[in-house]
N, C-alpha and C positions, 0 to 999 in steps of 0.2 A: 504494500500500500504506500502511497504516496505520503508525505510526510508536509509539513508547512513548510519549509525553507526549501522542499524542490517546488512547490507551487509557484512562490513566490519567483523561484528562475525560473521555470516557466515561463510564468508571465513578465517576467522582466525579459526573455526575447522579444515579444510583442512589440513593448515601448524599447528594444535597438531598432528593431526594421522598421518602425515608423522616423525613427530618428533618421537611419542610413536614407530612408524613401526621401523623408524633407531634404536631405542634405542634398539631394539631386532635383532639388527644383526650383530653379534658380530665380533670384529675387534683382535682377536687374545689374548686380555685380558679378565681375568673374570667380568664379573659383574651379577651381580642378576637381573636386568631390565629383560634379554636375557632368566629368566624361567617364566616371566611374561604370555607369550601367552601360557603354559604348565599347561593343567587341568588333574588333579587326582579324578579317581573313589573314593569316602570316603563317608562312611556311606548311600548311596544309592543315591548319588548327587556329580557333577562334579563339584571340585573346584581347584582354583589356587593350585599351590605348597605353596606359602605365606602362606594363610590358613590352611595347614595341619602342616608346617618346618620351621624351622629357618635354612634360608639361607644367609649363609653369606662367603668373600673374603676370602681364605688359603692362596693363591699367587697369585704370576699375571694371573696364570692359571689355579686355580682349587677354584670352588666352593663348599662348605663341607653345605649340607643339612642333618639335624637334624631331623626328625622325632617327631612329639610329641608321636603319638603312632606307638612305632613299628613296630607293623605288620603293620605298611601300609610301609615298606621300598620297598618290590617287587611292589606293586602299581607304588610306586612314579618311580622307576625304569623301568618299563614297559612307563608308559608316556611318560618319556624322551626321548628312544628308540622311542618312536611313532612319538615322533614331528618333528623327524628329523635334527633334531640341528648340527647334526656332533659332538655331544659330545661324547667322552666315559667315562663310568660310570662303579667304580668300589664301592663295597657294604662292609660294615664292621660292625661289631657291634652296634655301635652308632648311623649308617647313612650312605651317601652317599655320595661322590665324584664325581664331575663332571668335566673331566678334559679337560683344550679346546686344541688342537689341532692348532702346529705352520700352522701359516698360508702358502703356498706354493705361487707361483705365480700366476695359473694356480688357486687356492681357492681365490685369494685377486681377481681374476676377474670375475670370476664366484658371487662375494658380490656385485663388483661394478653392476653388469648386471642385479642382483636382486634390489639392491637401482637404478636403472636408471626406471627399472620396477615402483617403489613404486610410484617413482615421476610421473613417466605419469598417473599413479591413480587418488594422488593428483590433477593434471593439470587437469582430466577429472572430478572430481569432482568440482572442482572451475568452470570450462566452464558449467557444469549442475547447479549451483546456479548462474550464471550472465544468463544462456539464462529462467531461472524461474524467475527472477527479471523481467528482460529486457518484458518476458511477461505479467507482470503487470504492468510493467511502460505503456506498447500498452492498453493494455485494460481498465487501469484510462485513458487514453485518447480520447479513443474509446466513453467510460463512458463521458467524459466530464468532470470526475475530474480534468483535470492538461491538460494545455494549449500545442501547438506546440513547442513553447520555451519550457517550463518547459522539456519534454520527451526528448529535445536533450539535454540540460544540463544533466539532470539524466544518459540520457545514458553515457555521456561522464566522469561524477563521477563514474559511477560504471565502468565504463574499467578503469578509473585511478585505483580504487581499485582490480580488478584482478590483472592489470599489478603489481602493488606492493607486493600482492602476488603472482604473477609468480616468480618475481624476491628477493624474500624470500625462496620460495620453491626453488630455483635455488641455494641460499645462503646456506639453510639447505643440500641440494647432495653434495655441492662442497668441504664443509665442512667433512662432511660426507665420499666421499670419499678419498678424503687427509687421514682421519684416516684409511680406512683402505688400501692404497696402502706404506702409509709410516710407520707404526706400524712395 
């Protein structure tokens, strides 16, 4: 049976991949996080951009991607276009350019509508690890492991523990969007 402190990691995976999710959706500044979910065809196997470039900050708004080999510049240029980023990408000698695009009104709400999305994710995945616990708190009981007491307590520590991750994951959107409605 499941104990309260692996619950608790449990659901603290939930609020990293909401976290990792925000971290890739960019608020009108550059940052390198945001080509994290971007894989390039290279040597016969899809890998990060990280892997193939050095990617790093030109300005607030333009990321300059390095290439270690060359020819993979159309590659790495072709991906970006795929992912959809809304970035535009212009190509030079060296490498690549990735330049983000001010945000409009009409863009900073169409992000919020996307992180509101992300979050019900989150939320749906935390309710799918408390109703898996929650079925084994029933069925050690069923079992005769763990008494009618014990099963109400458990249950009532592990919704304390969703609840405090709801209200993290709620902390991480709010957050979240503050940057990009006020950026």
């Amino acid at each position: 049976m499941i104990t309260i402190s692996e619950t608790k990691e449990l659901l603290q995976g939930a609020m990293s991949w909401l976290e990792k999710e925000f971290s890739q959706v960019h608020t009108g500044r550059a940052t390198p996080l945001l080509l994290d979910s971007v894989f390039v065809e290279s040597y016969g196997s899809k890998m990060p951009i990280k892997n193939v470039a050095s990617v790093n900050v030109e300005d607030a708004r333009t990321l300059r991607i390095a290439p270690w080999d060359k020819n993979q510049i159309k590659d790495i240029e072709r991906a970006i276009a795929a992912a959809n980023l809304g970035l535009s990408v212009s190509v030079d000698d060296a490498g690549l350019r990735a330049h983000f695009p001010v945000l409009t009104t009409e863009n900073r709400q169409r992000l919020v509508k996307i992180l509101k999305e992300k979050l019900e994710e989150a939320r749906i995945s935390a309710r799918k690890i408390r109703e898996g616990i929650m079925d084994d708190v029933k069925k050690a009981e069923k079992d005769g492991d763990i008494s009618e007491d014990e099963r109400y307590r458990l249950v009532e520590d592990i919704q304390k523990c969703v609840d405090e991750v709801n209200n993290s994951l709620e902390g991480i959107f709010k957050k979240k969007e503050d940057e990009v409605l006020n950026q």
